[in-house]
N, C-alpha and C positions, 0 to 999 in steps of 0.2 A: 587427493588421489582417488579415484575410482575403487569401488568394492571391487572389482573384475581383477585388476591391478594386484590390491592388498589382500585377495583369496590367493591368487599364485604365489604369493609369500611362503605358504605352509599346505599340505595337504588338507585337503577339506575335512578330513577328520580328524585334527588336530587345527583349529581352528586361531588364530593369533589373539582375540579380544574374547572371553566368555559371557555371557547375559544371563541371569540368572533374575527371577522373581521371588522376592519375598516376603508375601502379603503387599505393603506399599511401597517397598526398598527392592530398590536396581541394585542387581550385584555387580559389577563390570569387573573383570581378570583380566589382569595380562598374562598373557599364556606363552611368551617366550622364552622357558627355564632354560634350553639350552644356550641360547644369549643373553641371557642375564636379563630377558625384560627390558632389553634397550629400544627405543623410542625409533625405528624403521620409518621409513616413507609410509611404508602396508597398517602400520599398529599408529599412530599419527591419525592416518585418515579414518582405521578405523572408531579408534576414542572419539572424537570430533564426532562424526558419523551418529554415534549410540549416543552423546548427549544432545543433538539437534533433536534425537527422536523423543527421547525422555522429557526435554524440555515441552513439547506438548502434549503428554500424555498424562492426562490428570488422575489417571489408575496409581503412578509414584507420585508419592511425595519428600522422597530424600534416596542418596544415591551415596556406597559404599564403593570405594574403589581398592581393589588388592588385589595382589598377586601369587603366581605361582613359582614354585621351586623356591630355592634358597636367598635369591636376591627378589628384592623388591623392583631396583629399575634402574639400570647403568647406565640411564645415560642416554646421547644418539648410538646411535649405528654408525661405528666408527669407522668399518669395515665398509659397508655401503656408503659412505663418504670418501673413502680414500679410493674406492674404484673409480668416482667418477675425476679425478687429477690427469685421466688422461684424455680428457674433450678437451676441444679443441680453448677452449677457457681456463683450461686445469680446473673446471668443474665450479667456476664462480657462481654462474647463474643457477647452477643445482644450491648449490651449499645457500644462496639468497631463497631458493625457494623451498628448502626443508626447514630454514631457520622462520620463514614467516608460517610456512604451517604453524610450526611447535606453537609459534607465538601465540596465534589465533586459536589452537587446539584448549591452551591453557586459559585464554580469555574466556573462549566459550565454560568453562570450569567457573571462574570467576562470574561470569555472566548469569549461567545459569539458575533460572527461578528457583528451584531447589536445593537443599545444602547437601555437600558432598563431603562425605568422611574419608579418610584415606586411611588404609590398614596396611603397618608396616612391619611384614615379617623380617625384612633382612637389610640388606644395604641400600642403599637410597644415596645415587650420585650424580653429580652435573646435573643434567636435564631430569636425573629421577628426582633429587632432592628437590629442583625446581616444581614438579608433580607434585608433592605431599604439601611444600608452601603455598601452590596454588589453591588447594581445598582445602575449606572453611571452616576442618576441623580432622584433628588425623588421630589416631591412638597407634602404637608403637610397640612391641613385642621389647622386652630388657634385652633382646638381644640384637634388635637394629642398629644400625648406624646411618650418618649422615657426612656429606663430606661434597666440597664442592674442588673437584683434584685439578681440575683442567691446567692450572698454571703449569704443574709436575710435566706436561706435553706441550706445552707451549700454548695452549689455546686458553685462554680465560675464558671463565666461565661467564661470560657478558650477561645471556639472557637468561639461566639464573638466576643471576646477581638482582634482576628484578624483580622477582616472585620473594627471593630471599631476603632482601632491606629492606624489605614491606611485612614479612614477619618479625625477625629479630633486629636487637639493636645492632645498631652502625658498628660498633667496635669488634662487636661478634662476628657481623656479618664478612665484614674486612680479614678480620681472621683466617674464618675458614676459605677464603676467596684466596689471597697472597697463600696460603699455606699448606692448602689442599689437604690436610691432614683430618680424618675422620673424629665425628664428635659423637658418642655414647648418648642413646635412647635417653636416659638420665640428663644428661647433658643439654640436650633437646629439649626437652623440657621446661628446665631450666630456663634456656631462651627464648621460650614463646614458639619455640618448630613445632614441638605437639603436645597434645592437650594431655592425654595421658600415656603412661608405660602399663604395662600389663606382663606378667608371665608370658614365656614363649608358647606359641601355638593357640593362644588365647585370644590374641590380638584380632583376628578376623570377627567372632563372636561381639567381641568386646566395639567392636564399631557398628557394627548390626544393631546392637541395642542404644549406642548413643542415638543411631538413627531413627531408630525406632521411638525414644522419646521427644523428638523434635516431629518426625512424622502425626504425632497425637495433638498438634499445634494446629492454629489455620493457616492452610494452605497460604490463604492470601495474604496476613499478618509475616507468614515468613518471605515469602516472594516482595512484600515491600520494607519489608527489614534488613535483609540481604543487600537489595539494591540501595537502599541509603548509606546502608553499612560502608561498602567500596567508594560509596562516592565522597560521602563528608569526609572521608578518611584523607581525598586529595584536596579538599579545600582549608583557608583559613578560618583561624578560632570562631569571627565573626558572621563567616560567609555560613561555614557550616551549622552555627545554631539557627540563624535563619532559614537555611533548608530542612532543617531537623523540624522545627517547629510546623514547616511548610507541610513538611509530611506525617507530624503527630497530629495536624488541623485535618488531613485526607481520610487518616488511618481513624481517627476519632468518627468521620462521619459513616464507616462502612458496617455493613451488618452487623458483621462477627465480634465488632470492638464492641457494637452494641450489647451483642447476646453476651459478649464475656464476661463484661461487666456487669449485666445483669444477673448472668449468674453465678458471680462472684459475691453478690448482696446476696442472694437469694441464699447462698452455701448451698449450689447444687452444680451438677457436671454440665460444662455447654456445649450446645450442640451449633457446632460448624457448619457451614454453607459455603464456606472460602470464597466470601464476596465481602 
């Protein structure tokens, strides 16, 4: 979608996506509390949009995503889905091109050369829950929740279901899929959803600094740890120690592996070049 498009979404002073700097960490907000932070055509293109940019800007090196108001992120736009039922399609060619955005919005997540925390003040469903599995690392407020309801309206939660069986196990993931029934921060946990629970109101902080300790890393040691990371993940036992090795033989010949190592013997702090 067009910037032009996704600013007529909301007054220009109230903004759908916020950007924030801090020191080396992208803040990105979603800033639709009075919809619950659902996933629009407008807030779509805009996410996409601010990781395209982030991905070449060597000033960040790890990105926090949170939001605003009391939910984390409900979802599509269910609303702006069911207006379009009445083109002359009942809105098929829409509903195929808001479901490939999502899809590509959350790859670009996935994709992206630097790691992405996700901070989860409050509910987190369908396509939100989707959001928080997509990033590489999420921290959670005791007072989040998680839940993937679609079934409860007839619509399964299909492209979810992707981001989320690639986090937790199959039995889990099955569960909340057929059952729609929401699972406790704790809970999540538990499953592999998120890394850690935190006190409420704390959780924003609290992913700022995880980021912050991976930002202290080389750049380029994480940009090719990330990308191995998604990928051995789809190959077999065999296939992927061979690409592992392929890429600890790369990773061995680059600057940084050099200087770390070096000053790792030496017992002193090393200094990065992220080459």
């Amino acid at each position: 979608m067009s910037a032009q498009a996704a600013r007529a979404e909301a007054p220009q002073h109230q903004p759908i996506l916020l950007r924030e700097t801090i020191g080396s960490i992208a803040l990105l907000t979603l800033n639709r509390p009075g919809a619950r932070n659902s996933l629009s055509e407008g807030l779509i293109g805009e996410l996409h949009a601010a990781l395209n940019e982030i991905s070449d800007d060597k000033r960040i090196r790890a990105v926090v995503l949170a939001a605003n108001g009391p939910a984390f992120c409900a979802g599509h736009d269910l609303k702006e889905l069911t207006g379009r039922r009445s083109d002359a399609d009942r809105g098929r060619a829409y509903f195929a091109q808001i479901m490939n955005a999502c899809s590509a919005m959350m790859q670009a997540i996935v994709r992206l050369p630097k790691p992405v925390v996700a901070s989860v003040q409050g509910i987190a469903t369908a396509a939100g829950c989707q959001l928080v599995a997509s990033c590489d690392l999420a921290v959670a407020s005791e007072a989040a929740a998680f839940a993937t309801p679609g079934v409860d309206i007839g619509l399964f939660c299909s492209t979810p279901m992707v981001a989320l069986s690639r986090n937790v196990p199959r039995k889990q993931a099955m569960e909340m899929l057929l059952t729609g029934e929401p699972v406790s921060a704790a809970t999540a946990q538990g499953i592999g959803l998120v890394n850690r629970v935190v006190s409420a109101g704390t959780e924003r902080d609290a992913a700022i600094a995880l980021a912050e300790k991976v930002a202290l890393k080389s750049a380029y040691t994480v940009k090719l740890g990330k990308e191995a990371f998604y990928r051995q993940a789809e190959m077999n036992l065999a296939d992927a120690y061979r690409f592992a090795a392929e890429v600890m033989t790369e990773n061995m010949m680059a600057r940084d592996a050099e200087e770390g190592i070096g000053a790792f013997i030496e017992k002193r702090d090393p200094n990065w070049q992220d080459k």
